[in-house]
C-alpha positions in Angstrom: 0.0 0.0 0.0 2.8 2.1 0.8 3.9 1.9 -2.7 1.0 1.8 -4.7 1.6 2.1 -8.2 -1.4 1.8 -9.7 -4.2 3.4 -11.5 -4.7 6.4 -9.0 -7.5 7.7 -10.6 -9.7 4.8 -10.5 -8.8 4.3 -6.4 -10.4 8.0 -5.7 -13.3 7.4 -7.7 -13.9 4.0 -6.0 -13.1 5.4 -2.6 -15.2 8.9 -3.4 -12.3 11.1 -2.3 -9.5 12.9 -3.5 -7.0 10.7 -1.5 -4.4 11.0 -4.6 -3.3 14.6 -5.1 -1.9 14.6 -8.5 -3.0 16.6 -11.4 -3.8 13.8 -13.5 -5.4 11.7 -10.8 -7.5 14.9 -9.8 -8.5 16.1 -12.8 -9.7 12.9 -13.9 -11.6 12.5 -10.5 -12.9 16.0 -11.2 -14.4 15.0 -14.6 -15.8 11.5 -13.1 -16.4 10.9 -9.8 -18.7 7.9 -10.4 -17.2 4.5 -8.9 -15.4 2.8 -12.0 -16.7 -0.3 -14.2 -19.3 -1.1 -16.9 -22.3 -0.3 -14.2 -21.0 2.4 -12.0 -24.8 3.2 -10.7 -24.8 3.6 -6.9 -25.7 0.7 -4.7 -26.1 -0.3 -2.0 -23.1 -1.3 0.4 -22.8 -3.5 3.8 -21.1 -1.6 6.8 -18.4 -3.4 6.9 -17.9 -3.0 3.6 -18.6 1.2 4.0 -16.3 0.4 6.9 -13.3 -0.9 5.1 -13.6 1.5 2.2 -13.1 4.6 5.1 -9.9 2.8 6.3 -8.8 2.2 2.5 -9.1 6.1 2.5 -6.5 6.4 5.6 -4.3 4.0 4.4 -3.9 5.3 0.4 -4.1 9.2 1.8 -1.2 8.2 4.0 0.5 5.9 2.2 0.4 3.4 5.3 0.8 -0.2 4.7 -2.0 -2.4 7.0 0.7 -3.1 9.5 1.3 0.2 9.6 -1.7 1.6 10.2 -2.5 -1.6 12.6 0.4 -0.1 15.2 -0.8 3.4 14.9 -4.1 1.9 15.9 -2.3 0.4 18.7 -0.7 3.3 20.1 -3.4 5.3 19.5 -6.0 3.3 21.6 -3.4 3.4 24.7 -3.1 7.7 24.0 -5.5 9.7 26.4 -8.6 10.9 24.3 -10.4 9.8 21.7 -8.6 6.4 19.9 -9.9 8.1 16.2 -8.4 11.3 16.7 -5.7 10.1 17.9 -5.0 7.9 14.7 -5.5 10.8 12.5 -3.3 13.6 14.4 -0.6 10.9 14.8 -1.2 10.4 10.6 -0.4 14.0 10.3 2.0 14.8 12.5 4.2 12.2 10.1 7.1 14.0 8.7 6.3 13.3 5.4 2.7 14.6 5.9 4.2 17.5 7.3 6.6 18.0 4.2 3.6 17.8 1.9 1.5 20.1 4.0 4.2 22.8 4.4 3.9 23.0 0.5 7.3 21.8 0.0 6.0 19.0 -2.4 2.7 18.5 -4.5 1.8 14.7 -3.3 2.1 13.0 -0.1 4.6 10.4 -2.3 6.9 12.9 -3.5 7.4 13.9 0.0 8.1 10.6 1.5 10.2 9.8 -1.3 11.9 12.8 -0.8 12.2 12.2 3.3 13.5 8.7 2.5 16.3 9.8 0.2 17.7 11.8 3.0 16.3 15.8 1.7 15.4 16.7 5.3 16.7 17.7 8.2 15.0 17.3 11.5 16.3 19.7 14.1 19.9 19.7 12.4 20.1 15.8 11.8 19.8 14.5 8.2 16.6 11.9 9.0 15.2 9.5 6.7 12.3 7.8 8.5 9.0 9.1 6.7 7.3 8.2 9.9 8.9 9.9 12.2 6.4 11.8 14.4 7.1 15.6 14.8 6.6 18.0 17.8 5.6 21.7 18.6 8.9 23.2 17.9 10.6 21.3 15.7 12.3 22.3 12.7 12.6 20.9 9.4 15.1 21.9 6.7 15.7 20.9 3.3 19.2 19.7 2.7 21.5 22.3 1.4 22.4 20.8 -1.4 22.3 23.2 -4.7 20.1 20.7 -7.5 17.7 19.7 -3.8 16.6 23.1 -3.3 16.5 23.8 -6.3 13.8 21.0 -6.4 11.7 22.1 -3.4 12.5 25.5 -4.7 10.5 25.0 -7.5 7.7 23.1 -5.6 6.7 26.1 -4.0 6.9 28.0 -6.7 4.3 25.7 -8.3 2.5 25.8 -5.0 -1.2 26.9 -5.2 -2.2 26.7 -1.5 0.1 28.0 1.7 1.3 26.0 4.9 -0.8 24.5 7.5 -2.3 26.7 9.9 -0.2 24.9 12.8 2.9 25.1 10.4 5.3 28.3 9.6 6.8 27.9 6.1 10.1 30.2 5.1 10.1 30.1 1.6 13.5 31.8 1.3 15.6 29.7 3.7 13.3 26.5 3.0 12.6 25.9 6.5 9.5 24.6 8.4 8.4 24.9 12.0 6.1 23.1 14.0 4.9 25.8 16.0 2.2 23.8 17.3 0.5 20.4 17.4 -2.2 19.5 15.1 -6.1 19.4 16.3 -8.5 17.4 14.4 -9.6 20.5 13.1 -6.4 20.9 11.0 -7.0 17.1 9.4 -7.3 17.5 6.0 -8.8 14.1 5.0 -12.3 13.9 5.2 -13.1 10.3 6.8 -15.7 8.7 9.4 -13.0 7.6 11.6 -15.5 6.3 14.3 -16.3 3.0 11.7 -12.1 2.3 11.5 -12.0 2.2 15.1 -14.6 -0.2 15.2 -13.2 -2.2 12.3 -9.6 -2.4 13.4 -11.4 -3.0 17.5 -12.5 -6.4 16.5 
């Protein structure tokens, strides 16, 4: 899951979101947003099934594999609060969410290739674990390295939209600080998170 490959267009119209942010993928989910098939027609869908297409949502948004997502669960349920919320803050307070939603890349896979090649710094240490969980005052940097800024250079350039509300992007020096911890106000995916709790509970 965690590489997908695959026809991304066909996965947003199946799952009825925009979970792939590339142009091609959205523009073609912008111009059908029927399920695909020879008999797209709406019907009618057990809750488990409605269930498992809401954690198919997390997982391709993400880019979390099932055991992946599985241990999240896990810590999420022994977290104070709400076990959903929880799942979702912990989802973006990933470093590679937070790459993507600090504009420095257009997809949520760009940015975690680009943390797993080694583009980031994470308070002054090159890091390379897309996973990593950030903190309210962390700082992330993109490796001074002339043709890799000139990459993410370029990315925001291209950018439409601006940094998280809980984010503070520098454009010049290509830095990004975490100047607070997400809410689930700030979660971007829109998801009933109450019916993969139950799912992943059983």
């Amino acid at each position: 899951m965690s590489r997908y490959t695959g026809p991304k267009a066909r996965v947003n119209r199946r799952l009825g979101a925009l979970v792939f942010e590339s142009a091609g993928a959205a523009k073609a989910y912008g111009r059908r947003d029927n399920p695909p098939g020879m008999h797209p027609a709406p019907r009618k869908i057990s809750k488990h099934a409605e269930a498992m297409r809401e954690k198919q949502k997390i997982k391709y948004y993400y880019g979390l594999s099932e055991k992946q997502l599985r241990k999240l669960f896990d810590k999420a349920r022994r977290k104070e609060g709400a076990t959903g919320d929880n799942l979702l803050l912990m989802c973006e307070r990933r470093i590679d969410s937070v790459v993507r939603l600090a504009g420095l890349t257009k997809t949520r896979p760009q940015a975690r290739q680009g943390v797993a090649h080694g583009h980031f710094l994470l308070n002054g240490h090159r890091h390379n674990i897309p996973s990593a969980q950030v903190r309210a005052g962390d700082v992330i940097h993109v490796l001074r390295r002339a043709n890799i800024v000139e990459l993410y250079r370029s990315c925001i350039e291209e950018s439409e939209g601006e940094a998280a509300d809980w984010l503070a992007m520098d454009a010049e020096s290509l830095k990004v600080i975490v100047h607070r911890e997400p809410t689930i106000e700030d979660v971007t995916l829109p998801v009933d998170v109450g019916m993969v709790v139950e799912l992943l509970s059983r």
